[in-house]
VMD Tcl script that draws the C-alpha trace (Angstrom):
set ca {
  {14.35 5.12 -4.23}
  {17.75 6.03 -2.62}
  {19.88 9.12 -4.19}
  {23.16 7.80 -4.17}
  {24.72 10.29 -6.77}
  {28.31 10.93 -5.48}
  {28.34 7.81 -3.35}
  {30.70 4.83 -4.34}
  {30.22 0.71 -3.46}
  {31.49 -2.43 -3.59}
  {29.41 -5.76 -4.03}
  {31.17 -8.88 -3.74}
  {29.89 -11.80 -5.94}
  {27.71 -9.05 -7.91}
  {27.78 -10.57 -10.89}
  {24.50 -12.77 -11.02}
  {21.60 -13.63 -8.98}
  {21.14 -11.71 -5.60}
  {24.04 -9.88 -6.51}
  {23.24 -8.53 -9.65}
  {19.43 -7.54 -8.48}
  {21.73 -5.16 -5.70}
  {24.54 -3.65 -8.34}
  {21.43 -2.71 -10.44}
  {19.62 -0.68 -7.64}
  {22.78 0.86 -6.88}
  {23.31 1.68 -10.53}
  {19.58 2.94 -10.58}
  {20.28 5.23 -7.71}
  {23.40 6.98 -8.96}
  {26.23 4.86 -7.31}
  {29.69 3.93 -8.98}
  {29.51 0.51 -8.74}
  {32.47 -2.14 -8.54}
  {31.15 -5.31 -9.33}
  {33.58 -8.22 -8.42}
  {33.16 -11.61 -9.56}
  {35.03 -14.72 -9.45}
  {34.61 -16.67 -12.53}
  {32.19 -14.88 -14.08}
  {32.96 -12.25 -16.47}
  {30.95 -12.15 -19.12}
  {27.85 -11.77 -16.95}
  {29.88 -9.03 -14.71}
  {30.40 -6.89 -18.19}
  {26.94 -7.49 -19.65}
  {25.97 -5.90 -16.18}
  {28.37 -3.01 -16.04}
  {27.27 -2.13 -20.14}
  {23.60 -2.59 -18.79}
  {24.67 0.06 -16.33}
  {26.35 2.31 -18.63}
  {23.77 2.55 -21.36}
  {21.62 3.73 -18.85}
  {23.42 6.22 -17.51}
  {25.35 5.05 -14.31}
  {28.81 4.16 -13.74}
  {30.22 0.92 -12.58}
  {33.37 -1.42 -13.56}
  {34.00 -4.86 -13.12}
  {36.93 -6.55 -10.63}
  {37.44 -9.75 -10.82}
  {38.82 -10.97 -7.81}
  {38.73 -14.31 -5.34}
  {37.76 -12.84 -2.14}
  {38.55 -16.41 -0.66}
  {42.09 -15.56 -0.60}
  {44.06 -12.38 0.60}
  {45.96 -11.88 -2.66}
  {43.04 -11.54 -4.25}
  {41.18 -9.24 -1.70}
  {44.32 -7.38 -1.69}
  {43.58 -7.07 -5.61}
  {40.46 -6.20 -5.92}
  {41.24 -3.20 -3.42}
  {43.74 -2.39 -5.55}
  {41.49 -1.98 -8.77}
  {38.79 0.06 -6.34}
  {41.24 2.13 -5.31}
  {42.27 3.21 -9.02}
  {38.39 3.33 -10.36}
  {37.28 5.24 -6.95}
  {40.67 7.23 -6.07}
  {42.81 7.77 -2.71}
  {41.32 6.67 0.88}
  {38.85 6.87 2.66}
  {36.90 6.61 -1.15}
  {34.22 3.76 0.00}
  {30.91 4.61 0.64}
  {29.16 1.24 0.75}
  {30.01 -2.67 0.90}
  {27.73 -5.19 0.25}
  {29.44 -8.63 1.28}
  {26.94 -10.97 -1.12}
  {29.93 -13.48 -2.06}
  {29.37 -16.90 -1.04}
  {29.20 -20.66 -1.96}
  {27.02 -23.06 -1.05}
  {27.29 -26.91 -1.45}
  {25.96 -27.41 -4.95}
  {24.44 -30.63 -5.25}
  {27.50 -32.24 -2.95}
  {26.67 -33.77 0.11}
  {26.73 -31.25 2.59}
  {24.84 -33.52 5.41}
  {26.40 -33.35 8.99}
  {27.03 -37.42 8.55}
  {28.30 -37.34 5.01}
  {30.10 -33.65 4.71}
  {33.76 -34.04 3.65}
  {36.23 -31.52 4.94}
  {37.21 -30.40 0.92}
  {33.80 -28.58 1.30}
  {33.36 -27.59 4.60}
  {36.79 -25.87 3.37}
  {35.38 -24.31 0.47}
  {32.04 -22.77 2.41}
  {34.47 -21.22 4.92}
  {36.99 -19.92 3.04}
  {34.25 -18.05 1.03}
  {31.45 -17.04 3.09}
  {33.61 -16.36 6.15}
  {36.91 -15.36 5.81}
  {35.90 -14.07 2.18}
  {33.56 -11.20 4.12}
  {35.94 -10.96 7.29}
  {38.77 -9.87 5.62}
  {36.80 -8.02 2.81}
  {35.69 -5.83 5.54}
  {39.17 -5.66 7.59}
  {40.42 -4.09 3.92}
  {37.36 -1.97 3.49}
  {37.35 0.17 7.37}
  {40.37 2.42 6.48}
  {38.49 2.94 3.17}
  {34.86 3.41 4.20}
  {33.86 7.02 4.89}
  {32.46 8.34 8.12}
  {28.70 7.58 7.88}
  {29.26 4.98 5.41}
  {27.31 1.40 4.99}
  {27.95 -2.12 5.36}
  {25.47 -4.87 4.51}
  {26.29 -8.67 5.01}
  {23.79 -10.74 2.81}
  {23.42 -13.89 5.35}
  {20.32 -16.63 5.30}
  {18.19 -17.63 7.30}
  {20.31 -20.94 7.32}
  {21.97 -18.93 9.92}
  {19.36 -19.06 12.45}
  {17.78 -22.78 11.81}
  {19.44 -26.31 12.13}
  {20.05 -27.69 9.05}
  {21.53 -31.15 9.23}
  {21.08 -31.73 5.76}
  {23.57 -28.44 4.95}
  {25.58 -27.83 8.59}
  {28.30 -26.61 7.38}
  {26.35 -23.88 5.30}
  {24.23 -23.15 8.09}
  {27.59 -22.43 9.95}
  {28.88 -20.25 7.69}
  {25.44 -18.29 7.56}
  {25.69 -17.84 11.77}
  {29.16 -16.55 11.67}
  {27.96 -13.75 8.95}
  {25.54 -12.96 11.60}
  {28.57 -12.91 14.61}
  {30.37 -10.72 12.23}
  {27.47 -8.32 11.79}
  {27.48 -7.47 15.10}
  {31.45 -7.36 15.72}
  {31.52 -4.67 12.74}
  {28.85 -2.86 13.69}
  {30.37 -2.14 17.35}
  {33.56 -1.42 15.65}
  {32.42 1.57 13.14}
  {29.36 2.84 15.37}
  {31.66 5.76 16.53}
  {32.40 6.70 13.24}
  {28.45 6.96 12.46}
  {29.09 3.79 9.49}
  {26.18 1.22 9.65}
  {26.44 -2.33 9.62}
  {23.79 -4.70 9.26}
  {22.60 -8.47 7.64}
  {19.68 -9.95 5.15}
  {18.70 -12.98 5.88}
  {17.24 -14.03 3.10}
  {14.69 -17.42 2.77}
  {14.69 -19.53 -0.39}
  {15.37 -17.08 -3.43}
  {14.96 -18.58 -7.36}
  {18.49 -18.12 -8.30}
  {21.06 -20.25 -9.78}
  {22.35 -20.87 -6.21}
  {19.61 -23.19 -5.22}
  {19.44 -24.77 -8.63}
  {19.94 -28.31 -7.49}
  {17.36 -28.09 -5.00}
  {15.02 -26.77 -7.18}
  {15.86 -29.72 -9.33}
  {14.02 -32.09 -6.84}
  {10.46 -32.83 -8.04}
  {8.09 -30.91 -5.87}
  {10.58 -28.56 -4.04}
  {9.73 -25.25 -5.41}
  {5.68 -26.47 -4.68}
  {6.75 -27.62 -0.85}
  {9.14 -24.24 -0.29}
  {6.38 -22.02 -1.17}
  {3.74 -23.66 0.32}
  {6.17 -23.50 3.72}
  {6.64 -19.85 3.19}
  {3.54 -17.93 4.95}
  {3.74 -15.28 1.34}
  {2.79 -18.53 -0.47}
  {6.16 -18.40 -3.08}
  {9.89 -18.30 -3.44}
  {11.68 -14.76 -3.32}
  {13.18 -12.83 -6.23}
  {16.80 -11.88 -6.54}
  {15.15 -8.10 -6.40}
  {13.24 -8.99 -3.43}
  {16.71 -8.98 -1.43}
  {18.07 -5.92 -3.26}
  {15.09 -4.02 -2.63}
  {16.02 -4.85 1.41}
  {19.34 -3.67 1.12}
  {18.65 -0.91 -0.35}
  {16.27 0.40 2.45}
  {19.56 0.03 5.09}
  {21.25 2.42 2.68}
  {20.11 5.95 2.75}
  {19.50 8.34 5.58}
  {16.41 7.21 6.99}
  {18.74 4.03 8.44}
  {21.49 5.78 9.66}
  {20.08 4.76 13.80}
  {19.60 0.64 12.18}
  {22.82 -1.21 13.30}
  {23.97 -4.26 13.96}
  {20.75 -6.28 12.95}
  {19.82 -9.23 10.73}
  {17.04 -8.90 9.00}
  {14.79 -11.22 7.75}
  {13.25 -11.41 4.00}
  {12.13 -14.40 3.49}
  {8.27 -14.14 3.28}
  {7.47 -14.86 6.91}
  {9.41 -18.24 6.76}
  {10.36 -17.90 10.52}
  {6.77 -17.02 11.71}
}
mol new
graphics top color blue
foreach p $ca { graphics top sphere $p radius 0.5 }
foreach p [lrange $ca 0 end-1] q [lrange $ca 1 end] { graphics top cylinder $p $q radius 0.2 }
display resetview
């Protein structure tokens, strides 16, 4: 495991699911953790006290990182928990929406949702990252949590899968932009994890069966799966790994 005693991060949507699995590594390894969330804040405390009883330190920020105001305040709350500038060691960009049960074909897509997707898992982590560079420390760490929607068609979620490329476009942007100051910046690109996310897929009879049987590991991933990925980009043994998306999703692109 990574010794991040005396480090600091931020994980966007770290509240549940892929999320959570990463603010509890980073808890685990000795990180004060800010753990935004949207709309959920129950689940964003439970995690922090889960945190706390063992040991670690961490604080929940809610924020929308859709919008600058509330980038701007969720900054704002980091900057009180974690001090003055530069005082960010790590971001983890893991916000993001997908189309929830809506019709996100290419044919049937409405523009209220394609909206929604790109507000949140583009300009959510594009500007998230904008506010975090004059706040990251030199040699810090930035890791984009993508899909490997990014890198397949996907007429049945295009706007989704669009959203999932740019992340990948902004991986390498960023990490072009920080390599001089020795700060990291790479992607996971997950396959199909059992979260909440994909709950209406995983409502269609057969789907988890078919997904796993596609996947070469024979099953779907686990939130901790993912975190257990990001956390190998984090310590010192990845400080030459830049500006690359990473697959973990069981061999599903083999």
């Amino acid at each position: 495991m990574s010794d991040l005693r005396g480090k600091t991060a931020l994980v966007t949507g770290g509240s549940r699911g892929i999320g959570a699995a990463i603010v509890q590594r980073l808890g685990q390894a000795g990180a004060h953790v800010a753990v935004n969330y949207a709309g959920s804040k129950d689940a964003a405390e439970a995690l922090v006290a889960e945190i706390e009883a063992a040991g670690g330190k961490a604080f929940a920020a809610q924020a929308d990182v859709s919008s600058l105001a509330g980038i701007e305040a969720l900054f704002a709350a980091c900057d009180r928990e974690f001090g003055g500038a530069p005082n960010l060691d790590i971001l983890i960009n893991n916000a993001g929406v997908g189309r929830g049960g809506r019709d996100g074909t290419l044919k049937g897509a409405g523009e209220a949702l394609f909206d929604e997707l790109f507000a949140v898992n583009v300009k959510g982590p594009h500007f998230v990252t904008q506010a975090a560079l004059p706040r990251l420390r030199d040699g810090g760490r930035i890791v984009n949590i993508g899909s490997m929607s990014g890198k397949v068609g996907q007429p049945f979620a295009a706007s989704y899968a669009m959203t999932k490329r740019a992340i990948q476009s902004l991986t390498f942007s960023t990490a072009l932009a920080v390599a001089k100051r020795q700060i990291t910046c790479n992607c996971i690109a997950p396959g199909a994890v059992a979260t909440e996310f994909i709950a209406a897929l995983r409502e269609q009879p057969g789907w988890d069966e078919a997904t796993a049987k596609h996947t070469p590991m024979g099953r779907l991933g686990e939130p901790e799966d993912i975190a257990g990925a990001v956390m190998m980009l984090l310590g010192d043994d990845a400080r030459w790994v830049t500006g690359q998306v990473i697959e973990a999703s069981g061999g599903l692109a083999l």
